[in-house]
C-alpha positions as a Python dict, from the first residue, in 0.01 Angstrom:
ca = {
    (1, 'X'): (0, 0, 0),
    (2, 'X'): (1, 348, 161),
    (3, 'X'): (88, 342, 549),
    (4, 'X'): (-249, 338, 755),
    (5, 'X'): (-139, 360, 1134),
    (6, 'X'): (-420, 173, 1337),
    (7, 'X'): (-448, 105, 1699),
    (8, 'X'): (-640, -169, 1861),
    (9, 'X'): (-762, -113, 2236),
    (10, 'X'): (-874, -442, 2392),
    (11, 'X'): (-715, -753, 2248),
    (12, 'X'): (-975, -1028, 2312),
    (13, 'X'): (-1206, -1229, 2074),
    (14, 'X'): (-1330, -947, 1857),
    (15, 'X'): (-986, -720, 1936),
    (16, 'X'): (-769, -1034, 1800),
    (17, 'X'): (-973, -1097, 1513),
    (18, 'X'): (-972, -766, 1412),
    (19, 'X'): (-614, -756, 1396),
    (20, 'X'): (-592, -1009, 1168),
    (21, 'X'): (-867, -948, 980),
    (22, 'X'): (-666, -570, 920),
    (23, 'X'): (-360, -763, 884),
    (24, 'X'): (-453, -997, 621),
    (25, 'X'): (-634, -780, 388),
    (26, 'X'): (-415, -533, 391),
    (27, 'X'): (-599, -266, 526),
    (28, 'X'): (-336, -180, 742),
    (29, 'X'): (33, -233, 775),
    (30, 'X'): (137, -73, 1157),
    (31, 'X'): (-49, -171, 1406),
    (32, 'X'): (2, -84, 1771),
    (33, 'X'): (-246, -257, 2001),
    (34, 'X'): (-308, -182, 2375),
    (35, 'X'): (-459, -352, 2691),
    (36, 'X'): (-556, -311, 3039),
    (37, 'X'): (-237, -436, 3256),
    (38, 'X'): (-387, -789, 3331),
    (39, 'X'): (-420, -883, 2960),
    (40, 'X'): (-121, -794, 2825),
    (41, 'X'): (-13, -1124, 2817),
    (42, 'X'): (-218, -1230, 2570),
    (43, 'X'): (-201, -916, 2406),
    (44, 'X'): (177, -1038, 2337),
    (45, 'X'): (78, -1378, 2236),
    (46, 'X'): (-186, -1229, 1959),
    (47, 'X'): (143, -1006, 1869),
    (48, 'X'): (347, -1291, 1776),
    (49, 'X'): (83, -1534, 1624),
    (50, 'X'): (5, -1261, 1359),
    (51, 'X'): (391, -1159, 1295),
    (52, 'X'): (413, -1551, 1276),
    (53, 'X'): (120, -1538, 1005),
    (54, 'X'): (305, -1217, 777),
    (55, 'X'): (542, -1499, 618),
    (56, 'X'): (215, -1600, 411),
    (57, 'X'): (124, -1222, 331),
    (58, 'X'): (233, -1072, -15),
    (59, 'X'): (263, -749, 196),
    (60, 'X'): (434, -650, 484),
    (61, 'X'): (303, -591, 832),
    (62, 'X'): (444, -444, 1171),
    (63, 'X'): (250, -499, 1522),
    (64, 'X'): (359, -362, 1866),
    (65, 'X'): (147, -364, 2171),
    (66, 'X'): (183, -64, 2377),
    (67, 'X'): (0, 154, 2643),
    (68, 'X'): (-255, 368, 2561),
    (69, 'X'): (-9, 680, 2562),
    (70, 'X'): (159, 510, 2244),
    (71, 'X'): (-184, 576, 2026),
    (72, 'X'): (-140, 904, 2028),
    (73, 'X'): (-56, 889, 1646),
    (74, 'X'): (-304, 657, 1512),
    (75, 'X'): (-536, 744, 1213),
    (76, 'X'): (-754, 473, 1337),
    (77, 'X'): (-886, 355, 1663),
    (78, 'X'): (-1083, 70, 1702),
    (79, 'X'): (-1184, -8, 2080),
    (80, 'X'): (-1310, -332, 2199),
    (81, 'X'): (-1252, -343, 2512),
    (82, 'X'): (-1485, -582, 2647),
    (83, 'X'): (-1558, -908, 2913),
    (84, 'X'): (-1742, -1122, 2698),
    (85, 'X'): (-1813, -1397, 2999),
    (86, 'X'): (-2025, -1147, 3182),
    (87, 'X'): (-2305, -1244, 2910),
    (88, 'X'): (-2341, -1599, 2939),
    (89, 'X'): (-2702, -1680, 3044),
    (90, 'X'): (-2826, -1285, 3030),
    (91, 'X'): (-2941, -1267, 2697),
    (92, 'X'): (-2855, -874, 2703),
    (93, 'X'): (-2508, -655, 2571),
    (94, 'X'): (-2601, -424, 2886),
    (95, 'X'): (-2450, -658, 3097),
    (96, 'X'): (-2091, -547, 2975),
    (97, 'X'): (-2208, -162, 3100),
    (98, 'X'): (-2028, -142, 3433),
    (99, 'X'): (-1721, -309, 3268),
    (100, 'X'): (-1692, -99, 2956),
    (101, 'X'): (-1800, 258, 3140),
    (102, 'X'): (-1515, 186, 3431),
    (103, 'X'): (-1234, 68, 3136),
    (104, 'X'): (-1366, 369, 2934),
    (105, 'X'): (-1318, 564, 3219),
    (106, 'X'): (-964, 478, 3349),
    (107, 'X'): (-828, 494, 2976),
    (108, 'X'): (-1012, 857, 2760),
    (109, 'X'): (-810, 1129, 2968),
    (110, 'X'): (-518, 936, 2859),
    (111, 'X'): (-580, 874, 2523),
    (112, 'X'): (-704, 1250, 2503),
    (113, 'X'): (-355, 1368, 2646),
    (114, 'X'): (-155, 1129, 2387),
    (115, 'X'): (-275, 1332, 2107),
    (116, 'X'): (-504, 1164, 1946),
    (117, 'X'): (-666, 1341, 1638),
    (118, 'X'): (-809, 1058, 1443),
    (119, 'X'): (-1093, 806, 1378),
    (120, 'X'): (-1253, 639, 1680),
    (121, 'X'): (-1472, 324, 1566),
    (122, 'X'): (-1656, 188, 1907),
    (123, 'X'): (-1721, -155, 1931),
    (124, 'X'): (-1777, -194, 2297),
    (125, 'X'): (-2125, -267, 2465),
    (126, 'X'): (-2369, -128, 2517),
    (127, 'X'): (-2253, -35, 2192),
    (128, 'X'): (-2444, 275, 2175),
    (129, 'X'): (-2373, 396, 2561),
    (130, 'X'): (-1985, 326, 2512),
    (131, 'X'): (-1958, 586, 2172),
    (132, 'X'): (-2137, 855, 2321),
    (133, 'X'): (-1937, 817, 2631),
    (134, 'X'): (-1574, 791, 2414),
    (135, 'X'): (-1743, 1136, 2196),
    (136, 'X'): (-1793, 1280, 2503),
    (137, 'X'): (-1486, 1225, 2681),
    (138, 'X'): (-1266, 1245, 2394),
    (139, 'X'): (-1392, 1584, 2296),
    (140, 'X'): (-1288, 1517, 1880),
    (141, 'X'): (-1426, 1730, 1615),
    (142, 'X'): (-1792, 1603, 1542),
    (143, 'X'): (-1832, 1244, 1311),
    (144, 'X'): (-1441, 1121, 1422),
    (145, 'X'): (-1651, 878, 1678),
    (146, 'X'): (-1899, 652, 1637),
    (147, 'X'): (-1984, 272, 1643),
    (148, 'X'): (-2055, -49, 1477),
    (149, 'X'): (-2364, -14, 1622),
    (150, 'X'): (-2664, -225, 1381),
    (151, 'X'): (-2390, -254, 1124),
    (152, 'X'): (-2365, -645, 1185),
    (153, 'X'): (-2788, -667, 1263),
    (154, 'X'): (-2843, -535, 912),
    (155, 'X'): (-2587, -807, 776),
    (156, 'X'): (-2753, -1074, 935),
    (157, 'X'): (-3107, -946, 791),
    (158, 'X'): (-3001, -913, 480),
    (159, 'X'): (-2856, -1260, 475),
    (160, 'X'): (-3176, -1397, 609),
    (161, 'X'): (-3393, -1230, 338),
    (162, 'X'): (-3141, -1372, 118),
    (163, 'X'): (-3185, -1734, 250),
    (164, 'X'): (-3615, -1625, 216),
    (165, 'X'): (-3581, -1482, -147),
    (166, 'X'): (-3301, -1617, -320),
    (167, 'X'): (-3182, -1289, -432),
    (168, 'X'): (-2832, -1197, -350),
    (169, 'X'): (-2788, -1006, -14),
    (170, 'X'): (-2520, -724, -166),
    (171, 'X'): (-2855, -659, -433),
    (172, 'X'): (-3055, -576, -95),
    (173, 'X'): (-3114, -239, 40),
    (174, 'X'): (-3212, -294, 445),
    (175, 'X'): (-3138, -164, 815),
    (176, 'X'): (-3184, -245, 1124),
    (177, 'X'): (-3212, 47, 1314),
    (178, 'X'): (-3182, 178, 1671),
    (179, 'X'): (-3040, 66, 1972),
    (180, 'X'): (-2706, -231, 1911),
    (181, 'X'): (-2987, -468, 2155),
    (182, 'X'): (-3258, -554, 2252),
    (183, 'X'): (-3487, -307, 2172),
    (184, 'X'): (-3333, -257, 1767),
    (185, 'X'): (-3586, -279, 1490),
    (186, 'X'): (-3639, -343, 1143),
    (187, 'X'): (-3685, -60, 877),
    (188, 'X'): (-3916, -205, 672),
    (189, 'X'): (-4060, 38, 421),
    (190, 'X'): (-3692, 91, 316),
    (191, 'X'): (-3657, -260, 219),
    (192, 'X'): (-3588, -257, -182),
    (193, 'X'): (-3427, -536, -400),
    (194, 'X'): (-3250, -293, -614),
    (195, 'X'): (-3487, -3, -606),
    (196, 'X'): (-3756, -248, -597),
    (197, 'X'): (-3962, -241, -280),
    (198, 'X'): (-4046, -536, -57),
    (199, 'X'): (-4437, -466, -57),
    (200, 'X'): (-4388, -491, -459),
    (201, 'X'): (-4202, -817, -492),
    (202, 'X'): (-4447, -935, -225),
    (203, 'X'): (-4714, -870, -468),
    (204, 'X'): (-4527, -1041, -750),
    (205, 'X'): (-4350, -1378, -550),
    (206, 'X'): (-4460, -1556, -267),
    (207, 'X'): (-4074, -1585, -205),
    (208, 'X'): (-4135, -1230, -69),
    (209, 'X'): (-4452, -1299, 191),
    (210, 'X'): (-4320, -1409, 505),
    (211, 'X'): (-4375, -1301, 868),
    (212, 'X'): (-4196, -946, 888),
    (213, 'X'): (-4193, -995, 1289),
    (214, 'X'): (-4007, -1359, 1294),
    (215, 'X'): (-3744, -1207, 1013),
    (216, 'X'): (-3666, -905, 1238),
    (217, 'X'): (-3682, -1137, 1511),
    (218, 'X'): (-3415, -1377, 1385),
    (219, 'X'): (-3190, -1116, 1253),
    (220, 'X'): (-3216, -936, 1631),
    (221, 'X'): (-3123, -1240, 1803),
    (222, 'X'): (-2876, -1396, 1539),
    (223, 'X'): (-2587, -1280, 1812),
    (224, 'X'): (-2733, -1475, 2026),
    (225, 'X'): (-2774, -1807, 1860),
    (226, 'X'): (-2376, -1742, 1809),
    (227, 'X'): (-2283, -1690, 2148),
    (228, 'X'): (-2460, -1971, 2304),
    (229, 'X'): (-2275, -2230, 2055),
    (230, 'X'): (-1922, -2048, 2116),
    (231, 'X'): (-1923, -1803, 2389),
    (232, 'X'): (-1851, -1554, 2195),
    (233, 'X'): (-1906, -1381, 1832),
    (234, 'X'): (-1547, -1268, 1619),
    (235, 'X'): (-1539, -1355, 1257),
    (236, 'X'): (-1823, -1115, 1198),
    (237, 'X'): (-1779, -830, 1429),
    (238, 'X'): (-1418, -819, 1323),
    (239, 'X'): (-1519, -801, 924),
    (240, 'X'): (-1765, -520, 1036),
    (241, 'X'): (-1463, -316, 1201),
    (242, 'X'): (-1268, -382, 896),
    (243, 'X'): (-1508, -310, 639),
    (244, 'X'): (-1569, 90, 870),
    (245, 'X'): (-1178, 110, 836),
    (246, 'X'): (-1168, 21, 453),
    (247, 'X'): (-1426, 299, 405),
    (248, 'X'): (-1233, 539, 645),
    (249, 'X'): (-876, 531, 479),
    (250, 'X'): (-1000, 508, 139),
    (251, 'X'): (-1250, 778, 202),
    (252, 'X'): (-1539, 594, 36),
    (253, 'X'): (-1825, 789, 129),
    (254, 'X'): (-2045, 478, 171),
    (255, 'X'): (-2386, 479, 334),
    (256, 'X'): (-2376, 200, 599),
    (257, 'X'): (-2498, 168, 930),
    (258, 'X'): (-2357, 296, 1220),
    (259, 'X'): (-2372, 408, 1584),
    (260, 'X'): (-2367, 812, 1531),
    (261, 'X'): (-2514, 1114, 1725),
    (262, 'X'): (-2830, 1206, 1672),
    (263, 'X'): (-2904, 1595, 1609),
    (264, 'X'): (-3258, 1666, 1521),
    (265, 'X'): (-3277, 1351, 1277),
    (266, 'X'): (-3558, 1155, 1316),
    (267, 'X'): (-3664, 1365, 1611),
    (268, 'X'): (-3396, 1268, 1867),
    (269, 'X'): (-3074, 1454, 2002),
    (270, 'X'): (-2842, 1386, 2262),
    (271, 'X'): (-2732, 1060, 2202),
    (272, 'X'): (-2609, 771, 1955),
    (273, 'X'): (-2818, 501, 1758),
    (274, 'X'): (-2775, 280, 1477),
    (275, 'X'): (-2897, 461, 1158),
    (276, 'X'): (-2743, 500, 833),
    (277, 'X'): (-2507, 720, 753),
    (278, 'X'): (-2239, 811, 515),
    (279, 'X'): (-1884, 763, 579),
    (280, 'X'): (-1579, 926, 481),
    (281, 'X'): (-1181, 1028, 601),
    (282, 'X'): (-1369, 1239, 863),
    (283, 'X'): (-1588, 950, 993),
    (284, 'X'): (-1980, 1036, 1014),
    (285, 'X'): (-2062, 1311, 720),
    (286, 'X'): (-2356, 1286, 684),
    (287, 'X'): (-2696, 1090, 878),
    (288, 'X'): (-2933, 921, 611),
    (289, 'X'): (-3304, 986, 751),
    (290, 'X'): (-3508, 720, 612),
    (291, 'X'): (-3905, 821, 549),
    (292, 'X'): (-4036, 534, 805),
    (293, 'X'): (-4407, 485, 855),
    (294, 'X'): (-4556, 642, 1165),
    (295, 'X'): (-4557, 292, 1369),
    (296, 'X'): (-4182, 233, 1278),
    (297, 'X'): (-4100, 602, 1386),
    (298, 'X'): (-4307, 527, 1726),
    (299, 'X'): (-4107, 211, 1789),
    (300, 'X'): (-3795, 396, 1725),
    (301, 'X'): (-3855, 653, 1953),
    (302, 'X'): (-3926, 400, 2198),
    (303, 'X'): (-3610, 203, 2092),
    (304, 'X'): (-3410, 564, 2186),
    (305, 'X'): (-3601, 607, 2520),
    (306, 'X'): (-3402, 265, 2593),
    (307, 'X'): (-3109, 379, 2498),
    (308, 'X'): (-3157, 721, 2728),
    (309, 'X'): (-3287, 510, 3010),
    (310, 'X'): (-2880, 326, 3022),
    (311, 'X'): (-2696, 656, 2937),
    (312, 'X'): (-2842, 721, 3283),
    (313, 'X'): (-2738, 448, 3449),
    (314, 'X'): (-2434, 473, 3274),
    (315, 'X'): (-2402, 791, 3427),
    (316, 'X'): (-2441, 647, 3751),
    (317, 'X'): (-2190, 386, 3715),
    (318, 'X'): (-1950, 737, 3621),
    (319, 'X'): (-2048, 901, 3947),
    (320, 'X'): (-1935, 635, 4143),
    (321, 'X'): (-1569, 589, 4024),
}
């Protein structure tokens, strides 16, 4: 296995798991993860439970927690920073904002200083608010940013229509699109079952008439259901991370979803939503523009007002520190 140097900022639920996840499928073999001061702690415990777990590996692994100073040569940075109890009972990411934006804030001039030249995947939330403020702050070259964003919404749509249909989910071609939220919706017209549309099966199976609203619906608020039962979502997010890393190092080119800037494509600029894109070594290379009907390009432009609406309070937030 080559040498992929990766750095983990934030070592809770999803920061852990991600580190394993790496660790075990050998996506990475030298890790250096970093926390703010009053975690490292368990930053050092999650250190030695995964060392303790490399005696079961057929390949070797090496983990060090550091400051942020020490990521200066990383290929790969995945943040999740994050404090996961601020959403019980809100039913909404934003309430990590003020958390994230100060954290964000007291940690990008450093990690600028240290070096850094690499990949920055954003898992943070308001996952959309976070990435634009890391691009901006971080100042890398163009695509070396962005976020998870609807990456784990479109799994958990695809596994619904898979539950609805029968077919297999990897045979499914679907997004969710927009803001990481709330407000995120369903591309529908580009719904295919291998180059076979949705409104065709539909005609063919009654496996393929349901209620479009209820399935976007479900696969919006799947988080949800997850956090109430556990407090917290990990196994999925983390696989997410690893499966944006796996395409990074091995320079895949794969079109999957993502947080990335907008620049003219589907009408909006200035800031970062969940839309396909393809993915390479140099991160975002390309944005997939999907040929949506008018009413899903109005809800999508309402979906980005959202997202404008808490770069602005985000902005606030900024002002204040």
């Amino acid at each position: 296995m080559s040498s992929l140097k990766i750095g983990i900022i934030g070592v809770g639920h999803v920061g852990a798991h991600v580190l394993y996840t790496l660790a075990l499928q050998g996506l990475g073999d030298d890790f250096v993860i970093a926390d703010l001061e009053e975690n490292l702690p368990k930053a050092r415990a999650e250190r030695q439970d995964v060392l303790d777990s490399t005696e079961f590996l057929s390949h070797p692994v090496r983990v060090e927690v550091g400051q942020i100073e020490d990521l200066g040569d990383r290929d790969i940075i995945v943040n999740a920073v994050g404090n996961i109890a601020m959403l019980k009972g809100t039913h909404t990411r934003l309430t990590e904002m003020e958390f994230n934006v100060r954290a964000v804030a007291s940690y990008a001039e450093r990690l600028k200083k240290s070096g850094f030249k690499g990949i920055l995947i954003n898992i943070s939330n308001p996952c959309d608010v976070i990435t634009k403020w890391l691009n901006d702050l971080l100042e890398l070259p163009k695509g070396h940013v962005f976020g998870t964003g609807t990456g784990l919404d479109t799994a958990r749509l695809k596994i619904r229509l898979q539950q609805q249909t029968g077919i297999d989910a990897k045979s499914i071609s679907a997004y969710m699109i927009g803001e990481h939220g709330n407000e995120q919706i369903s591309a529908w017209s580009a719904v295919n079952f291998n180059g076979i549309p949705l409104s065709v099966k539909a005609q063919q199976d009654p496996r393929f008439r349901f209620d479009l609203n209820e399935m976007e619906k479900s696969a919006r608020e799947g988080g949800w259901t997850t956090f109430n039962g556990k407090f917290c979502t990990e196994y999925a997010i983390a696989l997410t991370a690893a499966r944006l890393v796996d395409i990074v190092s091995n320079d895949k080119h794969s079109i999957v979803p993502v947080s990335c800037e907008l620049d003219g494509q589907y009408g909006e600029s200035g800031l970062f939503a969940g839309v396909p894109a393809v993915i390479g070594r140099n991160g975002v290379e390309e944005v997939i523009e999907l040929s949506l009907t008018g009413e899903e390009k109005e809800r999508f432009h309402q979906c980005c007002e959202g997202i404008r609406a808490n770069i602005a309070e985000s902005k606030k937030i900024f002002a204040a520190l």
